[in-house]
Biotite code that builds the C-alpha atoms (Angstrom):
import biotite.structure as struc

atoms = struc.array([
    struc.Atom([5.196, -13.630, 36.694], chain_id="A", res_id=1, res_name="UNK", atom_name="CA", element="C"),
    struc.Atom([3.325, -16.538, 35.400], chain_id="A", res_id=2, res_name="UNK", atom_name="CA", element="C"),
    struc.Atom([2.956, -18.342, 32.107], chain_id="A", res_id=3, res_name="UNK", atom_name="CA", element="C"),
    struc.Atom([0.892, -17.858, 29.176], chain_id="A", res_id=4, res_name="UNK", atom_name="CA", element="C"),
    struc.Atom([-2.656, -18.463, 29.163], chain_id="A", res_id=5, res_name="UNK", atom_name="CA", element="C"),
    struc.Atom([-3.554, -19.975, 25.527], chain_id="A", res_id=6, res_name="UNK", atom_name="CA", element="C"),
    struc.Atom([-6.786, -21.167, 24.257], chain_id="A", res_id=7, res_name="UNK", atom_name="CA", element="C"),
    struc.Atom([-8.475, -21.636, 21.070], chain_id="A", res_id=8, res_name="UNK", atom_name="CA", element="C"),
    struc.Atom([-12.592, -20.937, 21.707], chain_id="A", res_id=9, res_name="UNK", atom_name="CA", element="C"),
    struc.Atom([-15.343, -22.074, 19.133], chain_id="A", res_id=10, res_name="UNK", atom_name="CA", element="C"),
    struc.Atom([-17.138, -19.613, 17.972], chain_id="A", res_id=11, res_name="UNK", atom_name="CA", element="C"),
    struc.Atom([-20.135, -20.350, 19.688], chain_id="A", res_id=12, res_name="UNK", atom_name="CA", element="C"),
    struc.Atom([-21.282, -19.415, 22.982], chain_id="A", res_id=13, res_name="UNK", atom_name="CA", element="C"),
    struc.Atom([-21.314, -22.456, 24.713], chain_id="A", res_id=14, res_name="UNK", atom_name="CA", element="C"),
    struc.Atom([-17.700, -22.005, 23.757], chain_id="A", res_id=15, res_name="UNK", atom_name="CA", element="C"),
    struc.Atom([-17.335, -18.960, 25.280], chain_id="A", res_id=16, res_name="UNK", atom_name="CA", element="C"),
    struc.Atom([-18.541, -20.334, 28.435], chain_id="A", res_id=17, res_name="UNK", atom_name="CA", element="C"),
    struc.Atom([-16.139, -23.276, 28.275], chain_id="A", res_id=18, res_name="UNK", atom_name="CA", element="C"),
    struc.Atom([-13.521, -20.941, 27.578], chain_id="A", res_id=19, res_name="UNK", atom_name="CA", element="C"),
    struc.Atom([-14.738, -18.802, 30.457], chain_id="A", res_id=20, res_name="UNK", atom_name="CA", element="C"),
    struc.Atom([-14.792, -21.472, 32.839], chain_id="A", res_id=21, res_name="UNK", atom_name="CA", element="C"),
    struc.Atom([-11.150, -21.972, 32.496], chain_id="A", res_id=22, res_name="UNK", atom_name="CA", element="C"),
    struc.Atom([-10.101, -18.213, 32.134], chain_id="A", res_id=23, res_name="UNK", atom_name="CA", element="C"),
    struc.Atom([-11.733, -17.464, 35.566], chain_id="A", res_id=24, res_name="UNK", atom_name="CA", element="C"),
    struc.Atom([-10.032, -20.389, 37.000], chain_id="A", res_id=25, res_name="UNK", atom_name="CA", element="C"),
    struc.Atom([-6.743, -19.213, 35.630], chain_id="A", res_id=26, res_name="UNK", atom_name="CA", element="C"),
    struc.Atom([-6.985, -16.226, 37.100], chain_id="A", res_id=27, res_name="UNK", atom_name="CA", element="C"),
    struc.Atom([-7.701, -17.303, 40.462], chain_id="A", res_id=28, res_name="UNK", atom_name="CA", element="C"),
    struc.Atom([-4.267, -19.331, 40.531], chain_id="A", res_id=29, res_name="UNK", atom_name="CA", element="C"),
    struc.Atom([-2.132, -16.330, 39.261], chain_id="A", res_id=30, res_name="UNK", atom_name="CA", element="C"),
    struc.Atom([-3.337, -13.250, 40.504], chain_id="A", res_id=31, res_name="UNK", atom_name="CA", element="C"),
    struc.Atom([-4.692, -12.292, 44.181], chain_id="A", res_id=32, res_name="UNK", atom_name="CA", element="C"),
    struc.Atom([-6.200, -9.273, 42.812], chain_id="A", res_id=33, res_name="UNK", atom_name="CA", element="C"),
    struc.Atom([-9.685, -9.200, 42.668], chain_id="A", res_id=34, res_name="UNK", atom_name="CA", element="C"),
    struc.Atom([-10.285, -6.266, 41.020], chain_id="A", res_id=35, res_name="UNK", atom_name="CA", element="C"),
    struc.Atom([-7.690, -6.415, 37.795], chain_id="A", res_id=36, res_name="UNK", atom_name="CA", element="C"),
    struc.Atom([-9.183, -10.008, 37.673], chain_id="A", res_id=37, res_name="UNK", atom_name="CA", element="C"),
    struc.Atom([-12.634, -8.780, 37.244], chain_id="A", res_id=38, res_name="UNK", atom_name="CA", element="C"),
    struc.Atom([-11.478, -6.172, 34.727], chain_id="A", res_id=39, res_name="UNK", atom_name="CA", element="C"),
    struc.Atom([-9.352, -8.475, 32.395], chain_id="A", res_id=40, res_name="UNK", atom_name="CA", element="C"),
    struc.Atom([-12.234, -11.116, 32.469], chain_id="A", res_id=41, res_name="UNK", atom_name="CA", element="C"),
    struc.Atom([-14.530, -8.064, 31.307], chain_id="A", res_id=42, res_name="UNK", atom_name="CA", element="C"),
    struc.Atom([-12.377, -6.762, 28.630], chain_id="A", res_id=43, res_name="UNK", atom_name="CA", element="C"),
    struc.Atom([-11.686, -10.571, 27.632], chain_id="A", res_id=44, res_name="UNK", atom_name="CA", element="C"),
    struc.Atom([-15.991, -11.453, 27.662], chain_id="A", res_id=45, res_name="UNK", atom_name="CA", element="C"),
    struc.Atom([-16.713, -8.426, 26.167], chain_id="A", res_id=46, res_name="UNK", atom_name="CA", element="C"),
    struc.Atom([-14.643, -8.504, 22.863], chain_id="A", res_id=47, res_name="UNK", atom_name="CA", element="C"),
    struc.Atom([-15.102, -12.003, 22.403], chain_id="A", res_id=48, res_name="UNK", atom_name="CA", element="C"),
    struc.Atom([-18.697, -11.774, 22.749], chain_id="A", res_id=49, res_name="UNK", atom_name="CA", element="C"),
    struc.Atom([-19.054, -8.968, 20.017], chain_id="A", res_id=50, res_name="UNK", atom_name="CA", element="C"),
    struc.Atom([-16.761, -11.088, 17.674], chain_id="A", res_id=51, res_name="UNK", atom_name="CA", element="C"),
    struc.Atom([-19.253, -14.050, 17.906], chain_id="A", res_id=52, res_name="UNK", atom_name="CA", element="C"),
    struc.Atom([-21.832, -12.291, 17.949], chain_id="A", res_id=53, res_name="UNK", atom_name="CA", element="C"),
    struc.Atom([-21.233, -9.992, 14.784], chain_id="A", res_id=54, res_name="UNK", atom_name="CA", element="C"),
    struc.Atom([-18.219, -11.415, 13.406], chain_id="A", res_id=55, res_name="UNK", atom_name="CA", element="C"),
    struc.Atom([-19.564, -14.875, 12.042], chain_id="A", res_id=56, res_name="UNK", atom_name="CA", element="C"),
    struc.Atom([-22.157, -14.944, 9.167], chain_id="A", res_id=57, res_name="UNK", atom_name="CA", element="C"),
    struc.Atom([-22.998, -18.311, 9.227], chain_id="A", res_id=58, res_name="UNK", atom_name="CA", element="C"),
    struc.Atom([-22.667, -21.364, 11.894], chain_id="A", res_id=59, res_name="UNK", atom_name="CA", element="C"),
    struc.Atom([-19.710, -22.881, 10.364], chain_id="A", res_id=60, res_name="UNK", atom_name="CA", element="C"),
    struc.Atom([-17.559, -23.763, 13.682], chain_id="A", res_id=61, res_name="UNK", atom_name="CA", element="C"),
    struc.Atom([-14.299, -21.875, 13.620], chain_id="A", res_id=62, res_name="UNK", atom_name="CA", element="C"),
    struc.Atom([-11.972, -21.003, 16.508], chain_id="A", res_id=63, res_name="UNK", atom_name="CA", element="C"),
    struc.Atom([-10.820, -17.680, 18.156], chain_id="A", res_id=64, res_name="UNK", atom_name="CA", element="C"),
    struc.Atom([-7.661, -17.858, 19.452], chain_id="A", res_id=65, res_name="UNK", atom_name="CA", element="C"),
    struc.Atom([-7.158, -16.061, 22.662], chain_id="A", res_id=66, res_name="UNK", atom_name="CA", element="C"),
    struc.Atom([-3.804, -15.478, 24.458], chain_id="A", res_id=67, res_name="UNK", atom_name="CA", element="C"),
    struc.Atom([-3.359, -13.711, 28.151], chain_id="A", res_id=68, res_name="UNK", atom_name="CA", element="C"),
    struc.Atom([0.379, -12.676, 28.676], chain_id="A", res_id=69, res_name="UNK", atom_name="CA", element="C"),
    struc.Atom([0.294, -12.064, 32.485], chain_id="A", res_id=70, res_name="UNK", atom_name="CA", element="C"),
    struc.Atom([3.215, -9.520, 33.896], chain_id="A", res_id=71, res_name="UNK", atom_name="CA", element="C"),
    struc.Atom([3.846, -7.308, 36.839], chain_id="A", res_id=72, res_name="UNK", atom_name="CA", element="C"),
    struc.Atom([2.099, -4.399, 35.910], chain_id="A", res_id=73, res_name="UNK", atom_name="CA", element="C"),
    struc.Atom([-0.253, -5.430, 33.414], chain_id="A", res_id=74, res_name="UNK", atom_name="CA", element="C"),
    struc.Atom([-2.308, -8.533, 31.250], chain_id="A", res_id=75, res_name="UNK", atom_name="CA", element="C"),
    struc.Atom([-1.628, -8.395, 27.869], chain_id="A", res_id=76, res_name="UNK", atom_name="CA", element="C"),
    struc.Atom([-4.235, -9.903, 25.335], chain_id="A", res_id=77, res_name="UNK", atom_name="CA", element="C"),
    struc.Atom([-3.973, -10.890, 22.129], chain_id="A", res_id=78, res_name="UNK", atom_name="CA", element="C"),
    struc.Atom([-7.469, -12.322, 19.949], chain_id="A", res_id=79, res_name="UNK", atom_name="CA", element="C"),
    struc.Atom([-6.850, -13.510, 16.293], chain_id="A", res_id=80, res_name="UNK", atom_name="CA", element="C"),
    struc.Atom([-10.014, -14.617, 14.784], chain_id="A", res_id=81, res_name="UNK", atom_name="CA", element="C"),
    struc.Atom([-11.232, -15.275, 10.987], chain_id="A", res_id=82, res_name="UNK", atom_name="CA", element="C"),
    struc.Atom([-14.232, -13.198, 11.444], chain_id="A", res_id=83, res_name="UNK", atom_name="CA", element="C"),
    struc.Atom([-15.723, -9.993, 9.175], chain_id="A", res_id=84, res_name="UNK", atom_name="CA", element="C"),
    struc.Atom([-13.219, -6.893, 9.762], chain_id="A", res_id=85, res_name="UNK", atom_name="CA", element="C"),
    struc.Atom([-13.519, -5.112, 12.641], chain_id="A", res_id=86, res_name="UNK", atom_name="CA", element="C"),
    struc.Atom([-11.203, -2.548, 13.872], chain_id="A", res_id=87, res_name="UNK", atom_name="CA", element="C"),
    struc.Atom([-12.424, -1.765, 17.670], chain_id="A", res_id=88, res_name="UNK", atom_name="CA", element="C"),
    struc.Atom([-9.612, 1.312, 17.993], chain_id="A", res_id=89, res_name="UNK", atom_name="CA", element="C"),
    struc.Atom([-11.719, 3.297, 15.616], chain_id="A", res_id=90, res_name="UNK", atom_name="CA", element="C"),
    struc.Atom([-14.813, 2.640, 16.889], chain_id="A", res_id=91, res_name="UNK", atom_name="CA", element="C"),
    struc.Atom([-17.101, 5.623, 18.034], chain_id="A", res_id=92, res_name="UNK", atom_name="CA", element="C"),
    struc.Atom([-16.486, 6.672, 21.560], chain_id="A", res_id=93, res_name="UNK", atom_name="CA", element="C"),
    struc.Atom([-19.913, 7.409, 22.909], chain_id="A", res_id=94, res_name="UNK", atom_name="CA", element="C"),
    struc.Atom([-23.312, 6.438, 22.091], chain_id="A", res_id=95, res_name="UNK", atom_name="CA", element="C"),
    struc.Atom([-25.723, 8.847, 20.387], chain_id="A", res_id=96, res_name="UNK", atom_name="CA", element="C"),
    struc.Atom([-27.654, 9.540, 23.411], chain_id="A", res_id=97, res_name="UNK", atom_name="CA", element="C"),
    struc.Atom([-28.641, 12.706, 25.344], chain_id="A", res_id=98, res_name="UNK", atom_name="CA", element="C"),
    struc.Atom([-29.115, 10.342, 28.392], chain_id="A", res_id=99, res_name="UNK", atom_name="CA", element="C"),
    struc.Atom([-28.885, 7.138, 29.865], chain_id="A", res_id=100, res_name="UNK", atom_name="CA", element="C"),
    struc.Atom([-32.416, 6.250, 29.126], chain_id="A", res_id=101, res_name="UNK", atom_name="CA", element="C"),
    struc.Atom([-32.336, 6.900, 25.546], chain_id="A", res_id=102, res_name="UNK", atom_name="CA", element="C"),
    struc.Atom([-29.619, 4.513, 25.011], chain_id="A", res_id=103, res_name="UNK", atom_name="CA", element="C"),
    struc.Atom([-29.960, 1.271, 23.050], chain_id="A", res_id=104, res_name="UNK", atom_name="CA", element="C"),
    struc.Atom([-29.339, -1.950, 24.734], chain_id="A", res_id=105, res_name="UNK", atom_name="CA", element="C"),
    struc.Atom([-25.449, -2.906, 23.804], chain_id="A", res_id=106, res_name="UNK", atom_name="CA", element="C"),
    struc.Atom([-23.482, -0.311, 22.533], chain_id="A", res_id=107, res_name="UNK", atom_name="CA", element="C"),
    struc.Atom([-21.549, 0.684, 25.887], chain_id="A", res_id=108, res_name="UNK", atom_name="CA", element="C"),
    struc.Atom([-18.701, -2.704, 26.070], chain_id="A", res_id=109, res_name="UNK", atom_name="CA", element="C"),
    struc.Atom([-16.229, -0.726, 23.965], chain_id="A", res_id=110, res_name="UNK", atom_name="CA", element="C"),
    struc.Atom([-16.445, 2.116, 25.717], chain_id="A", res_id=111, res_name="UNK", atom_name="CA", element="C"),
    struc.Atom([-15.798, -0.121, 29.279], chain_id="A", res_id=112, res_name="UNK", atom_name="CA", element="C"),
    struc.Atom([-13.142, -1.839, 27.113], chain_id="A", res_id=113, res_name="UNK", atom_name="CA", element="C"),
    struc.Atom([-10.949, 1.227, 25.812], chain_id="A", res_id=114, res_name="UNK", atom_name="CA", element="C"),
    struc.Atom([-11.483, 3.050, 29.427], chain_id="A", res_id=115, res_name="UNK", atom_name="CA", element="C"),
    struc.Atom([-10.199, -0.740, 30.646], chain_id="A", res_id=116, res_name="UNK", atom_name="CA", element="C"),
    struc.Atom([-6.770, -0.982, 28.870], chain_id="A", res_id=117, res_name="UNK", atom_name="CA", element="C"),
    struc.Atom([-4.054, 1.507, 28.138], chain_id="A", res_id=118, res_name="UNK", atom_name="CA", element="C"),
    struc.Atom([-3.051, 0.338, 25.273], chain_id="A", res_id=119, res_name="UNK", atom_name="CA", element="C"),
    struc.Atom([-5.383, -1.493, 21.853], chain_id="A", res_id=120, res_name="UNK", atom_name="CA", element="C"),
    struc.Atom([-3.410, -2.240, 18.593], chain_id="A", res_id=121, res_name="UNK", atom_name="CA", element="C"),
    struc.Atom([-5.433, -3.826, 15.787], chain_id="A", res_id=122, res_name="UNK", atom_name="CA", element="C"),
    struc.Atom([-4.777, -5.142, 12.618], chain_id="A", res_id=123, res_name="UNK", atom_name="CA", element="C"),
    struc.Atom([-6.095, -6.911, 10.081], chain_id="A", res_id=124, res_name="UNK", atom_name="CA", element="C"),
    struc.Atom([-3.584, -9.714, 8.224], chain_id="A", res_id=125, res_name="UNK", atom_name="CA", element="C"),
    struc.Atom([-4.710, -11.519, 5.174], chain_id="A", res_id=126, res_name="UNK", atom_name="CA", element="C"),
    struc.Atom([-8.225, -13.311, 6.612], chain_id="A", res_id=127, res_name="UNK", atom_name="CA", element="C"),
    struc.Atom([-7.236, -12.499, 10.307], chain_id="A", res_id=128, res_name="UNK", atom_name="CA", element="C"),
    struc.Atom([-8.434, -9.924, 12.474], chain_id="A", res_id=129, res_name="UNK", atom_name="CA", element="C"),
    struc.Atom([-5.107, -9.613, 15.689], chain_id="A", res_id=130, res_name="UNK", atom_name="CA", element="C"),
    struc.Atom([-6.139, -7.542, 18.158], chain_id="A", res_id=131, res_name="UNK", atom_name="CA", element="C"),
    struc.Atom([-3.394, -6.516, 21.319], chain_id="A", res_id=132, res_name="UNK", atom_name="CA", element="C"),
    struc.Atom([-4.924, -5.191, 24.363], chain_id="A", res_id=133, res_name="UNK", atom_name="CA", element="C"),
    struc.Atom([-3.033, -4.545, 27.711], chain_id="A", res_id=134, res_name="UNK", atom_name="CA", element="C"),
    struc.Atom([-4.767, -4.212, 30.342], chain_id="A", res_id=135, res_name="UNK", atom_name="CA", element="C"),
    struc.Atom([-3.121, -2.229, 33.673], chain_id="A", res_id=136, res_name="UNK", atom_name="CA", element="C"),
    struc.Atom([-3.083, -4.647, 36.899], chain_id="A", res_id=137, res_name="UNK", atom_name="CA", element="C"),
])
């Protein structure tokens, strides 16, 4: 299909939106589908947002890495980062809520990301959280 998207993101989230801005352009030029855009740029904003917003103790700049291996049927995604443990595939399913209304604010992008991809691998490698996601076109 199309090559590799690589980028290394400070953890930050004016970083983010740099990295964003580039992602979403990427996308445009390999893939005419608007909707398994949207949903890879989702799953892809989502997790990175948790990791620096939870995964960082301090301001010390460090960089994500973030890899998009585009194919015919799917994205794959791969995230290595230096941040606290954190194994998303064991992650509760559902919020502890008997309604919508009761819900805290955050809590649902996990959910949106495991119903997003069909397959999540995680593991955690001396320092280094990797984290495979694919992502159905």
């Amino acid at each position: 299909m199309c090559t590799d998207f690589n980028y290394s993101i400070k953890n930050n989230f004016s970083g983010l939106q740099e990295f964003m801005e580039e992602f979403i352009a990427y996308l445009k030029i390999i893939s005419s589908n608007q909707s398994s855009s949207r949903k890879v740029r989702l799953v892809a904003e989502e997790l990175l947002t948790n990791i620096i917003k939870y995964g960082y103790a301090d301001s010390t700049e460090k960089l994500i890495d973030f890899t998009l291996h585009p194919n015919k049927k799917s994205f794959r995604i791969v995230i290595v980062d230096d941040a606290k443990p954190f194994n998303p595939t064991i992650a509760r399913e559902k919020p502890n809520a008997d309604s919508a209304e009761g819900l805290k604010i955050g809590g649902l992008g996990l959910i949106i990301v495991k119903k997003s991809c069909s397959r999540m691998n995680y593991r955690r490698d001396g320092n280094k959280n990797k984290l495979s996601i694919t992502v159905p076109i």
